[in-house]
Backbone as CSV, one residue per row, in Angstrom:
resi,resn,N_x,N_y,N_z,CA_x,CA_y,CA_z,C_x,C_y,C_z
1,UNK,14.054,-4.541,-29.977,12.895,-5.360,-29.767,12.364,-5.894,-31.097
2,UNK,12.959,-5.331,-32.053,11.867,-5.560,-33.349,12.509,-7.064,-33.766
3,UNK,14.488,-7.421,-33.370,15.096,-8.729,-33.826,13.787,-10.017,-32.806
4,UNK,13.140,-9.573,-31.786,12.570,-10.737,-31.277,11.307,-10.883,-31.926
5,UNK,10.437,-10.192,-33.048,9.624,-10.644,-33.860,9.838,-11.961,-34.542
6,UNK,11.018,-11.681,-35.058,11.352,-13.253,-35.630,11.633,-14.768,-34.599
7,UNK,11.290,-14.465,-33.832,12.169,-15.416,-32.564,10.565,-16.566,-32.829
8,UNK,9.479,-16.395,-32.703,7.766,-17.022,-33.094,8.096,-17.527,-31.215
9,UNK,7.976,-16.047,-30.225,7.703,-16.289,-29.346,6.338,-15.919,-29.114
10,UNK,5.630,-16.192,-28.118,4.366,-15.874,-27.822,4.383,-14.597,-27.309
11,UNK,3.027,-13.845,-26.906,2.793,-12.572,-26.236,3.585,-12.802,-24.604
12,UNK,2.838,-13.985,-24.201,3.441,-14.129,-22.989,4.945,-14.085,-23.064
13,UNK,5.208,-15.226,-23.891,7.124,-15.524,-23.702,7.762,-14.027,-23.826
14,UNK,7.499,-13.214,-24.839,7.582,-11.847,-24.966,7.568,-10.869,-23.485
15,UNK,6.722,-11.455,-23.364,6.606,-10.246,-21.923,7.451,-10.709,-20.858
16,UNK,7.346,-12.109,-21.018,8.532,-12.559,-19.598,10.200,-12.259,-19.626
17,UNK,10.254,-12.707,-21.363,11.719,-11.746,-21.846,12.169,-10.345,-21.352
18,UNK,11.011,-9.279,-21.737,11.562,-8.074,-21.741,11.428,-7.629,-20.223
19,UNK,10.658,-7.951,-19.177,10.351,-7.783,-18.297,11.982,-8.261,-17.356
20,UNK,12.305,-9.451,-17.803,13.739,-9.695,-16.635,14.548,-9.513,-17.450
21,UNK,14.519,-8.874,-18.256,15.695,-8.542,-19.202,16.202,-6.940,-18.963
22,UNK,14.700,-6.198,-18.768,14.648,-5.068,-18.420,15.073,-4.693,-16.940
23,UNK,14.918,-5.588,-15.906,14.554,-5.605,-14.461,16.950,-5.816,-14.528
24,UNK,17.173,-6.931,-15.269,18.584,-6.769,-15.170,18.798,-6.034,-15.649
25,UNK,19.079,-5.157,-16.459,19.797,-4.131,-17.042,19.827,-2.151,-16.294
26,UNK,18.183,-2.551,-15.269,18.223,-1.896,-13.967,19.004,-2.080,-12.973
27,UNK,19.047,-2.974,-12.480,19.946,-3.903,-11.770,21.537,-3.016,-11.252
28,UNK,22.053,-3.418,-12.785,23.295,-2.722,-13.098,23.793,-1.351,-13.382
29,UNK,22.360,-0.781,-13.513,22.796,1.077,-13.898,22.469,1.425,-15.138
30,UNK,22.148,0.373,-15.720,21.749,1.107,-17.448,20.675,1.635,-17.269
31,UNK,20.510,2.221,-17.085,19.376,3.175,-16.412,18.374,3.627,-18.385
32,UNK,18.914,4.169,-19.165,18.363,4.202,-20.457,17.858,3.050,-21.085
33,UNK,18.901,2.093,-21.214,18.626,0.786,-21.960,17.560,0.093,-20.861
34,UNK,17.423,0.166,-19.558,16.432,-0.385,-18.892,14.918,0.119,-19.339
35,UNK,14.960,1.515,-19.097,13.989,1.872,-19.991,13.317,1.524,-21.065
36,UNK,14.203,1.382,-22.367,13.509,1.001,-23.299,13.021,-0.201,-23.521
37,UNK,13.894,-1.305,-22.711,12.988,-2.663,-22.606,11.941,-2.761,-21.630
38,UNK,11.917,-2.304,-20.789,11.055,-1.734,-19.471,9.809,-1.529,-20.949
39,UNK,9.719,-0.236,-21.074,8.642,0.289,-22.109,8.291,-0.442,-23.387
40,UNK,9.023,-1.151,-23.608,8.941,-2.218,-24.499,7.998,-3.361,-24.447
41,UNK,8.252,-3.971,-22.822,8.206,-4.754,-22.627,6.165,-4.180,-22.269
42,UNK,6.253,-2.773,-21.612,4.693,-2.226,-21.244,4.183,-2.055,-22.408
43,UNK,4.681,-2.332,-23.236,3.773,-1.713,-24.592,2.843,-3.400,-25.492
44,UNK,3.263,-4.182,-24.459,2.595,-5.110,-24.892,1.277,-5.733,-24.517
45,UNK,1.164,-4.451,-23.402,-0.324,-4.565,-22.582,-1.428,-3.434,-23.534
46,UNK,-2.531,-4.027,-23.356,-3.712,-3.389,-24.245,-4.413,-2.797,-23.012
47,UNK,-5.539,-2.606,-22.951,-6.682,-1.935,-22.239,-7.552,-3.416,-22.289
48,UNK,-7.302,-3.663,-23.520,-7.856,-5.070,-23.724,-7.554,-6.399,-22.412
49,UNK,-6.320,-6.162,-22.233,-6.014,-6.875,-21.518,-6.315,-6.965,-19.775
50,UNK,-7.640,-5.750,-19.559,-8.263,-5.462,-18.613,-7.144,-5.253,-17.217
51,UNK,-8.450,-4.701,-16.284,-7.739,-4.196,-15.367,-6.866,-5.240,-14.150
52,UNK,-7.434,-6.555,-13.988,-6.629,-7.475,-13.738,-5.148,-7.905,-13.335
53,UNK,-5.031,-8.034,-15.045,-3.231,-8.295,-15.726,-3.006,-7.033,-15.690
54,UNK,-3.344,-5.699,-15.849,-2.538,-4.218,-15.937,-1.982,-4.585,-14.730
55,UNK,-2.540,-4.498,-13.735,-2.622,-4.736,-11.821,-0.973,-5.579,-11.541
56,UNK,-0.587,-6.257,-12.479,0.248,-7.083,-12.596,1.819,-6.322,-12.720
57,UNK,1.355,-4.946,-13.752,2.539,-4.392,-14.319,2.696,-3.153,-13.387
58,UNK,1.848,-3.110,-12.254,2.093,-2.360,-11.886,3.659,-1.548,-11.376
59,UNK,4.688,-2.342,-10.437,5.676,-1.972,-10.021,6.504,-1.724,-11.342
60,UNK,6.114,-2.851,-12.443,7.043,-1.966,-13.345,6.904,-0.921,-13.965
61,UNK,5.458,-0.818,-14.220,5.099,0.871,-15.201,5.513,1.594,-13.843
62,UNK,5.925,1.599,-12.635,6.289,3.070,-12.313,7.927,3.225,-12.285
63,UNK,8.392,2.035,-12.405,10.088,2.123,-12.313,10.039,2.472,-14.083
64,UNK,9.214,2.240,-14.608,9.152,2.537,-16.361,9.223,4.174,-16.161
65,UNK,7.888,4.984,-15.591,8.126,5.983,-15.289,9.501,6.998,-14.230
66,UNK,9.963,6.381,-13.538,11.413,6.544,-12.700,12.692,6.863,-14.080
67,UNK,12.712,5.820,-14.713,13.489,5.572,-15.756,13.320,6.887,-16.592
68,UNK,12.008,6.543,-17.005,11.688,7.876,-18.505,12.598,9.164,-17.968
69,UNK,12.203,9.587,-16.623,12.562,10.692,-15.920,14.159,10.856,-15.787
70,UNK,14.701,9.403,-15.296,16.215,9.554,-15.350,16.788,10.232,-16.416
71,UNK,16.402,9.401,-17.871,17.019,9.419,-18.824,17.220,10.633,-19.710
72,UNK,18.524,10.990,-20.032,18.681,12.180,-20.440,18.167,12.311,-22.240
73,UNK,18.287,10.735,-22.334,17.158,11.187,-23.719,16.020,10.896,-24.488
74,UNK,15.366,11.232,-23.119,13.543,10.563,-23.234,13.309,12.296,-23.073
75,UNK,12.600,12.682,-24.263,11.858,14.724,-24.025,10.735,14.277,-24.164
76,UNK,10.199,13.330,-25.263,8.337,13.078,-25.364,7.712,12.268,-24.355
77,UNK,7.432,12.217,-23.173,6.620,11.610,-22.324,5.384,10.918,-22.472
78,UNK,4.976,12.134,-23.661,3.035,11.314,-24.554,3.039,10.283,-24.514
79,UNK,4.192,9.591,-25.532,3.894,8.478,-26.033,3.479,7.253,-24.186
80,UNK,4.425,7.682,-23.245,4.450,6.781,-22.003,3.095,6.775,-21.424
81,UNK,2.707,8.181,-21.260,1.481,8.516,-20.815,0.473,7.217,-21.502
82,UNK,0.471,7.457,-22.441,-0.715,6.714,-23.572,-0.516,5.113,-23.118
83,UNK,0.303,4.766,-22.703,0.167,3.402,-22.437,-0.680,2.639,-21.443
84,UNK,-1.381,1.393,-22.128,-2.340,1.037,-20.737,-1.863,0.807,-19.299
85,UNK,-0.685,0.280,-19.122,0.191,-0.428,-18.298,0.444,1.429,-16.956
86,UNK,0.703,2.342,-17.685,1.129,3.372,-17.333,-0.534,4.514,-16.953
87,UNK,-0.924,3.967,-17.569,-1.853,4.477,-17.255,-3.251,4.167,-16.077
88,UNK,-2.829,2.630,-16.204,-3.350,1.610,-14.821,-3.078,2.818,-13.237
89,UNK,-1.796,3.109,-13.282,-1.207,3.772,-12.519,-2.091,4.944,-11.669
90,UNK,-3.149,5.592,-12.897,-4.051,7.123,-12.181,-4.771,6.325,-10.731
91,UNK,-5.138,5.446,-10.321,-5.241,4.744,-9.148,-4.856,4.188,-8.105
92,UNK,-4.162,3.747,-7.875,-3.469,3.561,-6.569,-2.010,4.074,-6.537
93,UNK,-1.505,4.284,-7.434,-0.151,5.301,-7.598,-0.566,6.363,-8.458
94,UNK,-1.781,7.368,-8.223,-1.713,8.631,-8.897,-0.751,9.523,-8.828
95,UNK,-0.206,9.629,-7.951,1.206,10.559,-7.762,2.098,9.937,-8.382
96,UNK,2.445,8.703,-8.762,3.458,8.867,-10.071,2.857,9.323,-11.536
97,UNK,1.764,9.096,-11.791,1.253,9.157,-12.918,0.705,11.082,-12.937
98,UNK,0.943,11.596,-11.564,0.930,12.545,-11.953,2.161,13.395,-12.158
99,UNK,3.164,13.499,-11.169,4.505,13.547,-11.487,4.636,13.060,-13.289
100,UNK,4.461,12.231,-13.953,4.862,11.914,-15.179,3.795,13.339,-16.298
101,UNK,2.878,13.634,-15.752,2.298,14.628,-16.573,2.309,15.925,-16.514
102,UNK,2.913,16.006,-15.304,3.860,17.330,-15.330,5.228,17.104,-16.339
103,UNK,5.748,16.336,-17.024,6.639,16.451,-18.038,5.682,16.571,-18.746
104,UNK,4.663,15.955,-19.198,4.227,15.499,-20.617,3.142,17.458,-20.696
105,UNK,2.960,18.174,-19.833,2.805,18.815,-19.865,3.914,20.506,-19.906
106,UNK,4.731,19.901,-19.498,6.488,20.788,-19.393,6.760,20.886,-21.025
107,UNK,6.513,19.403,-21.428,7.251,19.003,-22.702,6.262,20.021,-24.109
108,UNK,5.423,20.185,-23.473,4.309,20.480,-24.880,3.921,21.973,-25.167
């Protein structure tokens, strides 16, 4: 993710990238590499960016969370937890977001 800094795409163009970039690479089974653009792609949401647009990321912060869980080499969960996008989630999908803190609590 860090080669598309140089690309002078916008926040948006950014998010639309990693988002179907991420969504294909699910698609096919990369189940890890989906992840990290998946989370990549959530890490570009703020708190700032209110509850609204979070509302937006929803289906993906929980296939973000599905993923973390697949992957045999995701052990720190914190960092996922901490995200706004993932964290939108304690509301109408609390049971994934709680399922995810039973790792982040396993893990610590």
């Amino acid at each position: 993710m860090k080669d598309s800094a140089s690309w002078n795409l916008t926040t948006e163009e950014r998010r639309s990238l990693y988002q179907k970039v991420g969504s294909a690479l699910d698609k096919v089974g990369e189940s890890g590499s989906a992840f990290q653009v998946i989370f990549a792609y959530l890490k570009l949401y703020t708190e700032a960016d209110g509850a609204e647009v979070l509302a937006k990321t929803e289906t993906d912060a929980r296939r973000c969370v599905i993923l973390a869980i697949k992957a045999v080499d995701i052990i720190n969960f914190d960092e996922l937890v901490e995200q706004a996008a993932i964290k939108a989630l304690t509301g109408k999908h609390a049971k994934v977001f709680s399922l995810l803190n039973m790792f982040t609590t396993a893990s610590a």
